[in-house]
C-alpha positions in Angstrom: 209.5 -53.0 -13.9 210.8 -49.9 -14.9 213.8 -48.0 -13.0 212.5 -46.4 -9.8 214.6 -43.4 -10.7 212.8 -43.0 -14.1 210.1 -41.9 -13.0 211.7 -38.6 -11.2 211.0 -36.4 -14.2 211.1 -32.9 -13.3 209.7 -33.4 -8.9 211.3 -34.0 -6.1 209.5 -33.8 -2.2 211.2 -30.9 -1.7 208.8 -29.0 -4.3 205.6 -30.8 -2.7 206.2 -31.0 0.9 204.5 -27.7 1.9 201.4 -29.4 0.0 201.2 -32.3 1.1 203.2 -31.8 4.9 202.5 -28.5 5.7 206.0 -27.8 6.0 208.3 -25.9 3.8 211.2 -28.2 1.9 214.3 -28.3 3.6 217.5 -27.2 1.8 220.8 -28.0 3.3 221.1 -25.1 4.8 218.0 -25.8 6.6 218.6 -28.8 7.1 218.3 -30.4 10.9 220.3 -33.1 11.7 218.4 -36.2 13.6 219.7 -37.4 17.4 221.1 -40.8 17.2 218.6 -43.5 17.6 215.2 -41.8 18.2 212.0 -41.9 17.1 212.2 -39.8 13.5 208.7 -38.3 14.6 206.9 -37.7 17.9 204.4 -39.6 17.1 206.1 -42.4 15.4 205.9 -46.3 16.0 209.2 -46.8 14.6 212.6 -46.5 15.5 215.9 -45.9 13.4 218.7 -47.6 14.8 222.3 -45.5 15.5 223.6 -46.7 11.3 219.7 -45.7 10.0 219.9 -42.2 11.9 223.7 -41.6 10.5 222.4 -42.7 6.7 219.2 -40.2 7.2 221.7 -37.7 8.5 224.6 -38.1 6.0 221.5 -38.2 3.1 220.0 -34.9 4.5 216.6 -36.5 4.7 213.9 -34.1 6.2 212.4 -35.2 9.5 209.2 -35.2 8.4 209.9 -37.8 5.2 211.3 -40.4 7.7 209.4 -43.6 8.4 207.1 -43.6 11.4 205.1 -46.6 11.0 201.7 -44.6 10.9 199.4 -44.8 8.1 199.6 -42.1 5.1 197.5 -40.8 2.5 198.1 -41.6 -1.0 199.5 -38.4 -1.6 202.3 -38.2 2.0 203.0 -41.9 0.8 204.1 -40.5 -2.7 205.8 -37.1 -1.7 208.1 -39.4 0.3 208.6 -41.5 -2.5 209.8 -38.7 -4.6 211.8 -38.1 -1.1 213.4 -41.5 -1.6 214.6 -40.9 -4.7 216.0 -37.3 -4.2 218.0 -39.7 -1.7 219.3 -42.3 -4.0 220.5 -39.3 -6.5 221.9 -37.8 -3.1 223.8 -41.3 -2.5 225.0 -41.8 -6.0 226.6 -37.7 -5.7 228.7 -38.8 -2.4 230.3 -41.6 -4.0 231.2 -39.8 -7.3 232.4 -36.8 -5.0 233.9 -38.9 -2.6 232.1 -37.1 0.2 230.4 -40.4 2.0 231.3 -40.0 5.6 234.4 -42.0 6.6 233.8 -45.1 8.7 229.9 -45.2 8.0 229.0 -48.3 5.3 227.6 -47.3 2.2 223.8 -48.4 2.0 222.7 -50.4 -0.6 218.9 -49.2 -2.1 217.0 -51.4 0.0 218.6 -50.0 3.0 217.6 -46.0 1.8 213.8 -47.8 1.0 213.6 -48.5 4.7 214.4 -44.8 5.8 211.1 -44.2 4.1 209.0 -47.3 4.4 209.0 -50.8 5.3 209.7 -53.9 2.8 205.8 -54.9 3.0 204.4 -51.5 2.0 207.2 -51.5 -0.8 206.8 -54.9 -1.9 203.1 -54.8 -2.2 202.0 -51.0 -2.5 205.1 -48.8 -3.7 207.2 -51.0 -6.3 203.8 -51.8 -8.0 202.2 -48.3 -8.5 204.6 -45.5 -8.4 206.9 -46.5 -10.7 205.0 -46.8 -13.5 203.4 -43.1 -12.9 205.9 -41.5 -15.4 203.4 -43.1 -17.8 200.5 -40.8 -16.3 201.5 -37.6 -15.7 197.6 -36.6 -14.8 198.3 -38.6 -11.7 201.6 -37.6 -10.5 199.8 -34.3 -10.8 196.9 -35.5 -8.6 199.5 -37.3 -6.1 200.7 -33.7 -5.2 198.0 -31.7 -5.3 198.8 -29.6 -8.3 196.0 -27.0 -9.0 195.9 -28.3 -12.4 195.0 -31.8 -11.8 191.7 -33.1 -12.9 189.1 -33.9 -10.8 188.3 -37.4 -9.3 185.9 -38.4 -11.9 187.9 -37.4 -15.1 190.7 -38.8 -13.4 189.9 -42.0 -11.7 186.4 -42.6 -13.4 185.0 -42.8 -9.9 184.0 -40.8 -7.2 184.8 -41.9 -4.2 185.7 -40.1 -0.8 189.0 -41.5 -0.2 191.8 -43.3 -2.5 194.2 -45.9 -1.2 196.6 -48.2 -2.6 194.0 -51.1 -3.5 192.6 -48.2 -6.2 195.5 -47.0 -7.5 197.2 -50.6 -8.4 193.9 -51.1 -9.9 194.0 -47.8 -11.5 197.5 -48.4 -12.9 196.5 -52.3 -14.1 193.4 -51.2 -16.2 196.0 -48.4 -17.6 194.6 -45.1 -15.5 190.7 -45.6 -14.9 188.7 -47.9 -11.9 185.7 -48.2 -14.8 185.4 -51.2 -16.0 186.3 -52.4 -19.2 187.8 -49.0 -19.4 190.8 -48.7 -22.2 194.1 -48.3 -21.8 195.2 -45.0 -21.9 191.9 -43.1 -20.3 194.0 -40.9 -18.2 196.5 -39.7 -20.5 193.5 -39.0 -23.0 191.4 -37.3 -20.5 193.3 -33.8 -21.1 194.3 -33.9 -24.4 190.3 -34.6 -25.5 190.0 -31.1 -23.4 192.6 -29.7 -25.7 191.2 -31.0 -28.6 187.6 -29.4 -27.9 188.9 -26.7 -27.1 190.5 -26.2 -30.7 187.5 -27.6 -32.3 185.4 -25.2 -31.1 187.9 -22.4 -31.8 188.1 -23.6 -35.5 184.0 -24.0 -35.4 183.9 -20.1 -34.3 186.2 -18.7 -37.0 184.7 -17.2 -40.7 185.0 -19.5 -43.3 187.3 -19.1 -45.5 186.2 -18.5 -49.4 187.8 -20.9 -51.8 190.0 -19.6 -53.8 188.4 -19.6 -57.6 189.6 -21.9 -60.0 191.7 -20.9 -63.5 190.2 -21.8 -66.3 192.2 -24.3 -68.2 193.8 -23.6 -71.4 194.1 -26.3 -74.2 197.4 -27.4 -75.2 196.8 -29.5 -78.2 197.6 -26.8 -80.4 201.3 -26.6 -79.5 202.0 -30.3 -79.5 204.7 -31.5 -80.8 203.9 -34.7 -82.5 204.0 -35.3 -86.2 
């Protein structure tokens, strides 16, 4: 599996939170500290305990990209993703600085995964689908709503009203389609065949050139050499 950080390339959930939250992202300035051992959310089903509240805290994770134990779309499910890798990064920067708050014991990754989510959604949805999405750019555009993403059926090679985790592994094991039989790499094509009819038809449109008229060749046999 590749590196969960590898597949970071150029997002974090700070950029698609006001998509796919309806919040703005929080900078550190903005940033709002939780109360010790209370629900993250109102309407959460989960708890952080005193240590998870002080890791979300020292972390600067955004309310709103803690676990709750309610269910997510495909796309709030990735946005805190990218959120819990902006946090490993965050982690990482403490220890080099030496700025990991005295007394409090450094978490390990599995402990910053369960800020986010819990091990069953990890184990069986996340660790099996997003990490292998720096492969399909197309859908990390999807998964946050970019306005240049392509639509469901170039994209998924279905059209169906919702998309959940069951798709997308199946999406990801067929190498980014749901048709079947579909060949590896349909996703990643799907845009660059756009660009490559585009340029077809430019070339199609433009005046042919004239070929440039030959020179008629000149016999060298009378300047030979040979006796």
């Amino acid at each position: 599996m590749p590196s969960v950080l590898s597949s970071n390339v150029g997002t974090s959930a700070a950029s698609v939170l006001s998509t796919n939250s309806g919040v703005s992202g929080a900078s550190a300035s903005q940033f709002v500290p939780l109360a010790a051992s209370v629900q993250s959310q109102g309407s959460s089903r989960f708890t952080y305990t005193a240590e998870q509240t002080d890791f979300a805290n020292a972390l600067q994770i955004p309310s709103e990209m803690c676990r709750t134990g309610n269910q997510l779309t495909l796309q709030q499910h990735y946005t805190r993703y990218l959120a819990y890798l902006d946090a490993l990064i965050a982690l990482r920067k403490t220890q080099r600085d030496g700025t990991w708050p005295e007394g409090l014991r450094v978490p390990g990754d599995s402990d910053i995964r369960l800020l986010f989510i819990g091990k069953s959604t990890w184990h069986d949805s996340w660790s099996k689908t997003f990490p292998f999405l720096k492969d399909y750019p197309n859908m990390k555009k999807w998964l946050t709503d970019d306005e240049n993403c392509l639509d469901d059926v170039e994209l998924w090679g279905s059209n169906l009203k919702t998309y959940h985790f069951p798709e997308l592994t199946q999406w990801v094991k067929q190498g980014g389609s749901l048709k079947k039989g579909a060949k590896k790499g349909a996703a990643k094509e799907a845009s660059t065949s756009k660009g490559a009819a585009k340029a077809s038809t430019k070339k199609s449109n433009a005046p042919a050139k004239k070929a440039p008229a030959k020179k008629a060749s000149t016999s060298k046999a009378g300047n030979s050499k040979g006796r």
